[in-house]
C-alpha positions in Angstrom: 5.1 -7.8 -1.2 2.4 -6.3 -3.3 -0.4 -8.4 -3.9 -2.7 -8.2 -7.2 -5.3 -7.0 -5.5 -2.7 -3.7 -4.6 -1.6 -3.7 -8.7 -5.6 -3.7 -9.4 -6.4 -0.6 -7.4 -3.5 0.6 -8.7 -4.6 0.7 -12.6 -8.1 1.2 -11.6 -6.5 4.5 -9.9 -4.6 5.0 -12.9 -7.6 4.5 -15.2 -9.4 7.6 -13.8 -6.8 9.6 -13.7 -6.4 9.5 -17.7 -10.1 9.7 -17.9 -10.4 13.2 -16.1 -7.5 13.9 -18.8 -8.8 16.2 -21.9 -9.1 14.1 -24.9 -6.7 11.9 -26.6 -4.8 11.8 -23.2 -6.7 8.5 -22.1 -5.3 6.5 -25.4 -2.1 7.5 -24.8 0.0 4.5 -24.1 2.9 5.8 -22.9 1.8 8.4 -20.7 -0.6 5.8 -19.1 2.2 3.1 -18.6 4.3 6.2 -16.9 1.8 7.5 -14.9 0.8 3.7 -13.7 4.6 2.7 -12.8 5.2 6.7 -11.1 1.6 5.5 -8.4 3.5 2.3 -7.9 6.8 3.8 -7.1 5.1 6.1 -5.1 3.1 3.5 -3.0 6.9 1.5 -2.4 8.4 4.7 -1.7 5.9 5.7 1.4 6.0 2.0 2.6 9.9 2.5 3.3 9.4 6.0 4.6 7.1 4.3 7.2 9.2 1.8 8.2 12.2 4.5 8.7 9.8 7.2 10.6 8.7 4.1 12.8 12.6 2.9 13.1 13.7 6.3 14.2 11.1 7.0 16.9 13.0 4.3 18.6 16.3 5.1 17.9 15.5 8.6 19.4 16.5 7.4 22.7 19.7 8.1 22.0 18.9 11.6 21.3 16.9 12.3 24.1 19.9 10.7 26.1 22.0 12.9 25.0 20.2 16.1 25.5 19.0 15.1 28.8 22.8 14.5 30.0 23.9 17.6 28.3 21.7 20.3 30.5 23.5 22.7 32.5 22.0 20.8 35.7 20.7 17.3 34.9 18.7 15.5 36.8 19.3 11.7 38.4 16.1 10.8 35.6 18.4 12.8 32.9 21.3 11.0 33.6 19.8 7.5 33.8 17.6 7.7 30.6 17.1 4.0 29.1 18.3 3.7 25.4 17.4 0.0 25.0 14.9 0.5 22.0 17.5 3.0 20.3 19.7 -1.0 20.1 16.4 -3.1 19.5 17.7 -6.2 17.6 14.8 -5.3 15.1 16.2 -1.9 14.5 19.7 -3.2 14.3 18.7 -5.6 11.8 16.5 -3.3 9.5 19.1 -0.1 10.0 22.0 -2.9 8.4 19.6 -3.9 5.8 21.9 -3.2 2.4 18.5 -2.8 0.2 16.7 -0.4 2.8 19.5 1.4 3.4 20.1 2.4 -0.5 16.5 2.7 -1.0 16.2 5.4 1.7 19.5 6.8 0.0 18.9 6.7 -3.7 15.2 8.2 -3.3 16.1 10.6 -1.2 13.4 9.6 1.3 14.9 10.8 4.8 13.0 14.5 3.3 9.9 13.0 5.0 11.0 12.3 8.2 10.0 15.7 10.5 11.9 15.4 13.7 9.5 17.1 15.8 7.1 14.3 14.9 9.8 11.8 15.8 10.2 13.4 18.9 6.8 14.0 20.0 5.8 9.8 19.3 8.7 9.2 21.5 7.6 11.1 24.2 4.1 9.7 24.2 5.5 6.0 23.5 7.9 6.4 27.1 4.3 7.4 28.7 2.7 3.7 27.8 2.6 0.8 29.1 4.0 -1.1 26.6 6.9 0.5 26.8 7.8 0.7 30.3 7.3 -3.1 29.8 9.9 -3.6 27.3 12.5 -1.4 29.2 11.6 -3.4 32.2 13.2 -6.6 30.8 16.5 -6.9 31.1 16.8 -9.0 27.9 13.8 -9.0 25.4 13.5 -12.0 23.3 13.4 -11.0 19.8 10.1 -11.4 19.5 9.3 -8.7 22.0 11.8 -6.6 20.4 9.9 -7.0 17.0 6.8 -6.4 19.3 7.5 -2.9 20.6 8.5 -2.0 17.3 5.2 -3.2 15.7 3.3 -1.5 18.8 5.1 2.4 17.6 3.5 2.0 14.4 -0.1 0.7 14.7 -0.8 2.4 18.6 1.4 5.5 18.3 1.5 6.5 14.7 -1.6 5.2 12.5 -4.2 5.9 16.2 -2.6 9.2 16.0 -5.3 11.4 14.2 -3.5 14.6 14.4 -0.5 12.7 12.7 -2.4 11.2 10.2 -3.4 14.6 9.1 0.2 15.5 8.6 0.9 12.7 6.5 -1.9 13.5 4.4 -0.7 16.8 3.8 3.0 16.3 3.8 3.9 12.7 2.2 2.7 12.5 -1.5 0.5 10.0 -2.3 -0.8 9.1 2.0 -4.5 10.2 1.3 -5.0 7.5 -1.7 -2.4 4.8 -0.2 -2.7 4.8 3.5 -4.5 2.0 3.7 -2.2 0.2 1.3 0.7 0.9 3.2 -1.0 -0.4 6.2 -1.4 -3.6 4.9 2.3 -3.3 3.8 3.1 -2.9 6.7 1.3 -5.1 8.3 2.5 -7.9 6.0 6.0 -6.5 7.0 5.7 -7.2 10.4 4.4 -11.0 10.1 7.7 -11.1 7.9 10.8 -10.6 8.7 13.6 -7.9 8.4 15.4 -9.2 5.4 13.3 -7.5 3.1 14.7 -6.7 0.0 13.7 -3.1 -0.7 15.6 -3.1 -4.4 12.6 -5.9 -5.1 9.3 -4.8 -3.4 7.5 -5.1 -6.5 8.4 -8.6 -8.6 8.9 -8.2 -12.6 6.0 -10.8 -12.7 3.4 -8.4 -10.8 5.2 -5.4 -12.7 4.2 -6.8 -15.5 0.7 -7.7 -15.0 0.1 -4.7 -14.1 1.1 -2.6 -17.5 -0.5 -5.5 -19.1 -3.8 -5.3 -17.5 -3.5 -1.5 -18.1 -2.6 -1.9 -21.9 -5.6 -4.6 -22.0 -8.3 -2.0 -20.8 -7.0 0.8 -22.6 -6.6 -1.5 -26.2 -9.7 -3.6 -25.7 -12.1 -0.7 -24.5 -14.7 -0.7 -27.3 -14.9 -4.7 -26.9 -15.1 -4.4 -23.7 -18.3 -1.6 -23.5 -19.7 -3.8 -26.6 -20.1 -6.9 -23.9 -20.8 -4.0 -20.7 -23.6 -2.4 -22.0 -26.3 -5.0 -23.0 -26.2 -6.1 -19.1 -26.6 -2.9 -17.6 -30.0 -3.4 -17.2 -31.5 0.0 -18.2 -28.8 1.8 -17.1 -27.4 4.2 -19.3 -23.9 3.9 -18.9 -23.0 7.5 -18.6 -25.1 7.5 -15.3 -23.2 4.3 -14.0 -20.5 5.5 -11.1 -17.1 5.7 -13.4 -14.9 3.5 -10.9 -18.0 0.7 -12.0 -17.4 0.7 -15.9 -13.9 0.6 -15.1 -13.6 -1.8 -13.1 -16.1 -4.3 -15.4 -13.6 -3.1 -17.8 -10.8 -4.9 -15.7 -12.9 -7.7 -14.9 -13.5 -9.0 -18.6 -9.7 -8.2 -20.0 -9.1 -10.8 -17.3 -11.6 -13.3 -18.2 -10.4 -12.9 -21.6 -6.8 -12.4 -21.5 -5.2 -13.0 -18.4 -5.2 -17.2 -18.3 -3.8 -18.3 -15.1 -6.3 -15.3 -13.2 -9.7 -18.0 -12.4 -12.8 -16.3 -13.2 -14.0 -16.6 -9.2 -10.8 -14.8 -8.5 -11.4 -12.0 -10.9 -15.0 -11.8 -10.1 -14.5 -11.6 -6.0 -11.8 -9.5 -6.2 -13.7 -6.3 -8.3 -16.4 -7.0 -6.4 -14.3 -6.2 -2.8 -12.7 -3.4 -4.9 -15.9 -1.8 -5.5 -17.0 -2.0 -2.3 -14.1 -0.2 -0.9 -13.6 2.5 -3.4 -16.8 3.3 -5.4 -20.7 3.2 -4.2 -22.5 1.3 -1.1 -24.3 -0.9 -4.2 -21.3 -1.3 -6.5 -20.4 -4.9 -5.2 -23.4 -5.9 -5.7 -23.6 -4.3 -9.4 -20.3 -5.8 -10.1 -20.8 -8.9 -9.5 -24.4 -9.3 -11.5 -22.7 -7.5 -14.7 -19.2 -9.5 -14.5 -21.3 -12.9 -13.8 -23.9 -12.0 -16.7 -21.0 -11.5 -18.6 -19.0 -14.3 -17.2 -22.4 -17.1 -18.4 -22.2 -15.4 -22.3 -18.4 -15.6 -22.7 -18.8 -19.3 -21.4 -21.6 -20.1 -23.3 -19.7 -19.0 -26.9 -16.7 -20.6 -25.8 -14.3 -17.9 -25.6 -13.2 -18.3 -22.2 -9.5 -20.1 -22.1 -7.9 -20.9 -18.6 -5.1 -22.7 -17.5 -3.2 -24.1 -14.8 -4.6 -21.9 -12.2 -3.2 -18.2 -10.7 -2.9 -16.7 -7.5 -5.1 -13.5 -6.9 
C-alpha cells in the first residue's frame, strides 16, 4: 500500500533527523535503522486510526439513537432516528476485517479516537446533502455505501480546518504525514475492504527502505566526492540540507539499487524536492543528479537490470 515514493520521503525524513543529532549520532546504524522503521510504523499506525475515526462517525448513529430515544420526553424525530450508515455494508465489512481489527487492538490505537470529535462530524454530516441522500434510499448499492463513507472522510474530516488542527496537535506524527495518509487513504478507497492491515508495508519495500538508508549513510563520502564538483559554485554548506540529501539518495540508486531506472530515480527526487524543500530545488535536482547521471554513464559504472517499479 506504500509506494517507494512514501519509503523515500520516509528516509529522507529520517536522514535529517540524524543530521540535527550531535555528532557520531548520524553514523549510527542502528539507531538510524530504528528511528527509520519507528516513522514507518507511525505513518501505518495513523492510516488505521483514520480509517477507524472515519468508520465510527458512521456507526455513531446508533449512539445518537439511543440517546435520543432515552430522553425523559422524546420527540417523534428522537424516536425515528435513521441508523442505516451505523449498518453500511462498508462498515460491516471493514469492522469484521480480522487484520484491522487486531491492528487497532494490538497498537492500542482506539487512544486516538476523541468522541466529541466523532460526535460533532456526525452532526454536521446528517446536515448535508449527501447524506440525506443516502438515508433516502431504501437500499444503497454498495457502491453508494462505499461512497458515503468515502464522502465522511475527504468533505467532513480533511475540509474540516478546526479538526485538522486537532490532529496536528493530538495524533503523533499528522503534521509530517497528513498528506501521506491522504494518499493512503485515498488509495484505500479505490481498493477495497479486504485490506490486510498485519501487511501494509511488504518485506520487499521494508527492505528497500533500510537499504537505501544503510546506502546513504555507508556511501556518504563517495557520494559528496561525485555531489560537489556539479554544484556549480555553490558551496555545499549553503545548499538547502533536504538537497544534498536527497542527491545523496539519488546516486545510491543509480549505483546500487539495479531494478530502480535512472528516469525513475531522477523524476521522483526531483517531485520530492519540490514538495518538501525550496521553490528551485527541482530544478537543482535534476541538473546535479543528470550531470551526475552523464559521468557515471560515461565511466561505465552504471549497472541496471530488468526494470523496477518506482
Amino acid at each position: 500500500m506504500i509506494s517507494r515514493r512514501n519509503i523515500r520521503v520516509k528516509v529522507m525524513q529520517t536522514l535529517y533527523t540524524l543530521a540535527s543529532l550531535e555528532n557520531g549520532a548520524q553514523g549510527n546504524k542502528e539507531a538510524a535503522a530504528r528511528l527509520l522503521n519507528d516513522k514507518l510504523e507511525q505513518a501505518l499506525d495513523i492510516f488505521s486510526v483514520s480509517v477507524l475515526f472515519t468508520l465510527r462517525i458512521a456507526q455513531y448513529a446508533e449512539t445518537d439513537a439511543q440517546q435520543r430515544s432515552s430522553k425523559y420526553l422524546p420527540t417523534a424525530e428522537d424516536m425515528q432516528v435513521n441508523t442505516n450508515i451505523a449498518a453500511n455494508g462498508f462498515v460491516s465489512k471493514m469492522m469484521g476485517n480480522a487484520s484491522f481489527k487486531e491492528k487497532i487492538k494490538n497498537d492500542k490505537l482506539e487512544r486516538y479516537i476523541d468522541g466529541e470529535w466523532v460526535k460533532k462530524i456526525y452532526q454536521l454530516l446528517t446536515k448535508s446533502d449527501e447524506y440525506l441522500k443516502y438515508i433516502g434510499t431504501e437500499t444503497p448499492p454498495p457502491s453508494q455505501e462505499k461512497e458515503i463513507i468515502q464522502y465522511i472522510w475527504e468533505k467532513q474530516v480533511i475540509c474540516n480546518e478546526e479538526l485538522q488542527s486537532y490532529f496536528t496537535d493530538e495524533w503523533p506524527g499528522w503534521e509530517d504525514d497528513g498528506e501521506l495518509i491522504i494518499m493512503l487513504m485515498q488509495n484505500f478507497f479505490k481498493g477495497n475492504s479486504k485490506v490486510n492491515f498485519s501487511n501494509l508495508l511488504s518485506g520487499e519495500k521494508r527492505n528497500y527502505a533500510q537499504e537505501l538508508l544503510m546506502a546513504v549513510i555507508e556511501k556518504d563520502g563517495y557520494c559528496m566526492e561525485l555531489i560537489e564538483p556539479k554544484l556549480n559554485n555553490w558551496d555545499k554548506d549553503r545548499v538547502a540540507l533536504i538537497d544534498l540529501l536527497l542527491l545523496r539518495m539519488g546516486v545510491c540508486e543509480f549505483l546500487y539499487f539495479p531494478t530502480i531506472p535512472t528516469k525513475v530515480t531522477i523524476n521522483e527526487y526531483i517531485d520530492i524536492a519540490k514538495q518538501y524543500s525550496t521553490p528551485q530545488s527541482g530544478q537543482f535536482v535534476n541538473g546535479v543528479l543528470d550531470n551526475i547521471l552523464k559521468e557515471l554513464v560515461k565511466e561505465n559504472k552504471i549497472r541496471k537490470t530488468e526494470r523496477g517499479n518506482a
